[in-house]
N, C-alpha and C positions, 0 to 999 in steps of 0.2 A: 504494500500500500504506500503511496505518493502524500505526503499534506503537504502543504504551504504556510506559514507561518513566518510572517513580517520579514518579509528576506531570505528567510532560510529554510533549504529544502529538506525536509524528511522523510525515510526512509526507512518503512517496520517489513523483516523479514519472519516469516514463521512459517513451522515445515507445508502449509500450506497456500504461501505466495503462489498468485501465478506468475510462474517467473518468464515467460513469454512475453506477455504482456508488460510485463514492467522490464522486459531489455528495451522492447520498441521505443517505451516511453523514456528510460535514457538515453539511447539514441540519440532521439530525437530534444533531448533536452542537451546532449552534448553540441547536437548539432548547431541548435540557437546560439549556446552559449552563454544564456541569459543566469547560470549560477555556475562557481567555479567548484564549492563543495557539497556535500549534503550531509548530515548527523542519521547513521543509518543504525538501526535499534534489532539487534537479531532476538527472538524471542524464543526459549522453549522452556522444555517443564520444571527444569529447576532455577531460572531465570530470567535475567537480561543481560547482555551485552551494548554499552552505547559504544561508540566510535564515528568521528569524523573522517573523512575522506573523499579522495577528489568522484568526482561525477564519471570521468572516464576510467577509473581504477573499477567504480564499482561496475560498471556498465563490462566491462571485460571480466569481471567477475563471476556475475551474473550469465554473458554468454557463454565460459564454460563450463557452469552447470547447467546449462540448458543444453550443452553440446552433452556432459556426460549422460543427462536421462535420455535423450533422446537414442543415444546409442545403444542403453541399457535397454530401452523399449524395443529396439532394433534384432537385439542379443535372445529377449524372451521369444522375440516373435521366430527367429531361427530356430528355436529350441523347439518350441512346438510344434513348430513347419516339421520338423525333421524325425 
């Protein structure tokens, strides 16, 4: 999830982001330019983690875990096929 908040972008990850959707959305906010960092908040069961960082760190991030499910979904689907 994305909020906005008087200049500065946030960013809440939890095992249920869709992380597709929030690459496009850095992307495209890399692409503007219109913020250099963002405070992204990773969330799970025994926590929180806050962390600042740049916009395009997280966004390359982000696409490699979307590159690793994808592959993994890729991996299942062979195993079943086979």
């Amino acid at each position: 999830m994305i909020s906005y908040d008087g200049g500065q972008l946030h960013v809440t990850l939890t095992r249920k982001t869709g992380l597709t959707r929030l690459l496009r959305l850095l992307e495209a906010e890399t692409a503007l330019g219109l913020h250099e960092t963002a405070t992204v908040i990773y969330k799970c069961r025994s926590g929180a983690l806050r962390q600042i960082m740049p916009i395009a760190a997280l966004a390359d991030m982000v696409r490699t875990e979307v590159e690793v499910k994808n592959n993994l979904r890729l991996e299942a689907a062979l195993k079943v096929g086979v």
